[in-house]
N, C-alpha and C positions, 0 to 999 in steps of 0.2 A: 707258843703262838700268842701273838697280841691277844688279851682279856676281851677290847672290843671290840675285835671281829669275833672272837666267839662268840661275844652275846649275839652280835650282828644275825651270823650264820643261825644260833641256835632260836632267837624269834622268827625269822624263815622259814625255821622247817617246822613250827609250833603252828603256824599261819597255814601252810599244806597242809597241816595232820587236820587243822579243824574245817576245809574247805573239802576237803576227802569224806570226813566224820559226816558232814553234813547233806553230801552227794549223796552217801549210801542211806542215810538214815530221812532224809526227807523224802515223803510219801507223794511218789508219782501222780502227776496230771492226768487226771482220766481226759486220753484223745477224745473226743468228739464225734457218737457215731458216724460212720461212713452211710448216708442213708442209700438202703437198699430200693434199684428201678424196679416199682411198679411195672409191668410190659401195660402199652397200651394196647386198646381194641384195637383189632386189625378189621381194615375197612374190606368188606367186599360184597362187587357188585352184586345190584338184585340180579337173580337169575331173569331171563325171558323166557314169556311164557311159550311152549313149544304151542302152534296152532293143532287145533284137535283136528282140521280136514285141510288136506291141500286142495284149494281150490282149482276147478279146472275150467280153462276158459274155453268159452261154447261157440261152437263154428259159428260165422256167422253166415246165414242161409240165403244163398242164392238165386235172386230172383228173376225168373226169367219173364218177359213182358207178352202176355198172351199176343196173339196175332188179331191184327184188324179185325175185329167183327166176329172173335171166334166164336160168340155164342151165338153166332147171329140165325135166327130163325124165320125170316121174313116171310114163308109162304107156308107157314104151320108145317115141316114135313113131319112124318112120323120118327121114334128113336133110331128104326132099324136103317130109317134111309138115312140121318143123318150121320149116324156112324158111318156107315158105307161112303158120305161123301171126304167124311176130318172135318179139320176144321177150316173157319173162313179166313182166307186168303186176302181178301180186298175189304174193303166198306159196300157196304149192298148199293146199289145202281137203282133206284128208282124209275129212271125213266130212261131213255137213251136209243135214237136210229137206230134201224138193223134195217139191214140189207137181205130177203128171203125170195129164193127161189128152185122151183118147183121143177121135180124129175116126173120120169116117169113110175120110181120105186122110192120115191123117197124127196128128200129137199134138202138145199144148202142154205145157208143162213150167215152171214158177218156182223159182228156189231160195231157201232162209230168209237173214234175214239174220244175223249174228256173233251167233251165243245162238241159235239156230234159232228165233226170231222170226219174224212177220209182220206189216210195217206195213201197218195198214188203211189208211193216208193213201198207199199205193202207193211207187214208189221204187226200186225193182229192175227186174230185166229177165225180160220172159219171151219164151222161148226156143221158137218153131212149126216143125216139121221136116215138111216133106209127102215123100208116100212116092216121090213123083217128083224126090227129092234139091234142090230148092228147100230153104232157111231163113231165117227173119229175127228179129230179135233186136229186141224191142221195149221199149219205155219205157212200167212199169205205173202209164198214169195213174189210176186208179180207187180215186177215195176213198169207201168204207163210211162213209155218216152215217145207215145203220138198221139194224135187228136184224131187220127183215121181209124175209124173203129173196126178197118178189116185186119188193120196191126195187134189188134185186142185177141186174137185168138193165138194159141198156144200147139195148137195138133188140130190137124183137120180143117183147115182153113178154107172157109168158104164168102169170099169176096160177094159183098153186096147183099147179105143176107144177116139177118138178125138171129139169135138163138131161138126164138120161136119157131122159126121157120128151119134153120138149120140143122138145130135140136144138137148143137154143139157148146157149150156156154164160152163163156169167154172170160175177160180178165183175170182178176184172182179165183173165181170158182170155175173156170176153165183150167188153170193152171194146175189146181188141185188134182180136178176131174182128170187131166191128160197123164201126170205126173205118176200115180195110183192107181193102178189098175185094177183090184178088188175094189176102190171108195167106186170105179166108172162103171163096173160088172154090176153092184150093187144098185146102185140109182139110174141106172138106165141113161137115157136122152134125155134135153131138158123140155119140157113142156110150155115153158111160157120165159118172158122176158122177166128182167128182176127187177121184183117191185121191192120196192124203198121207202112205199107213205109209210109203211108200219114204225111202232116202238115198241120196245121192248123193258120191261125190269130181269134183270140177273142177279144172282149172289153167284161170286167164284169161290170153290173148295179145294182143300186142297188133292182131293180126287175125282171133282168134278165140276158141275156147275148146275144150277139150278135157273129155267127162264121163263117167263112168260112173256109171251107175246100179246101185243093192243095196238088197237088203230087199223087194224091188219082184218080183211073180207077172208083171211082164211083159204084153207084147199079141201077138196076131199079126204075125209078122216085127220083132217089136222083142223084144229080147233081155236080160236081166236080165244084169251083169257085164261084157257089150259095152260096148267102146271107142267113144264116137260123138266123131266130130270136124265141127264148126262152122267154117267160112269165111267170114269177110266181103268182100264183093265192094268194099263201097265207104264209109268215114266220116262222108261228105258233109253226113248228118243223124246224130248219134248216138245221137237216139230212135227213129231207124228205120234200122235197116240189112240191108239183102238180101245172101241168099250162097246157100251151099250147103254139104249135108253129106255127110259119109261115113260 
């Protein structure tokens, strides 16, 4: 073999040996620690607080609006009578027409209505007190459709003759009186014509009513400025109710 390519060949593999020599014998690179993750703090929520009472929402209380005048005590009665009546039903009536007439056992009585009117088409109550403490509170059905005051009567008609003389009454306390036959048994005939100068104050209850009469000459054992108090035994019918008075 040519001399220089051996030398050629043999500095080649002189050059290997010391780049090999070198590989093994030179002192490795210390890598670069790998830096180890810290864990971060983990975030968590603030708890809520749990509440120490569940609160409870409070009814709200229902109010009911007393009735006109309930406490109303206008003529001093005592507790037991006004228990007995309830309560007031209207605003008290200071002054106000009535219409009173006179039986032989007793009297009827109507009162006007707001303007001291009187509806001829009826509509109000009137009020019979017999003298044996019986009363009934009635429904004036009795409508005036003439001016001839012999059409004013209801049973027992007696032409040309007034209730004084007749002893029949007429209009709405005729109609009452006919209609009733215990209110007619009880009061008898009428004794005089219906007088009307009088006034009256009332409170209405709701089981009765409370009145005094003024302006009024009065009758035997009925009293001008007397307290008369009215009881209803029973509602049952509100065009007719039976009681008693004091």
């Amino acid at each position: 073999m040519d001399k220089k390519l051996l030398c050629l060949l043999g500095g080649l593999c002189g050059l290997i040996l010391l780049g090999c020599s070198a590989i093994q014998t030179s002192p490795a690179t210390p890598s670069a620690p790998t830096p180890s993750l810290q864990p971060q703090p983990t975030w968590s929520p603030t708890p809520s607080l749990a509440p120490m009472f569940t609160p409870t929402a409070l009814p709200v209380p229902t109010i009911t609006p007393a009735p006109a005048s309930a406490a109303a005590n206008p003529f001093h009665l005592a507790p037991a009578q006004l228990a007995a009546l309830g309560n007031a039903t209207e605003p008290f009536v200071a002054k106000r027409q009535v219409v009173v007439q006179r039986f032989e056992r007793g009297v009827m009585l109507i009162f006007a209505q707001t303007g001291n009117v009187f509806d001829q088409r009826g509509g109000e109550f009137i009020f019979a007190l017999a003298n044996d403490g019986r009363a009934w509170r009635i429904k004036d059905t009795f409508v005036e459709t003439s001016k001839n005051p012999d059409d004013w009567y209801t049973c027992e008609r007696k032409p040309g003759l007034r209730p004084e003389r007749s002893g029949i009454p007429w209009r709405g306390f005729g109609k009452a009186w006919c209609d009733y036959p215990d209110v007619r048994a009880a009061l008898g005939f009428a004794k005089i014509y219906e007088d009307s100068d009088g006034t009256a104050a009332f409170q209405s209850y709701e089981r009765g009513r409370a009145l005094q009469l003024a302006d009024w000459k009065g009758y035997p054992g009925w009293k001008n400025g007397r307290v008369y108090l009215v009881f209803y035994s029973a509602l049952t019918n509100p065009d007719f109710v039976a009681g008693k008075w004091e």
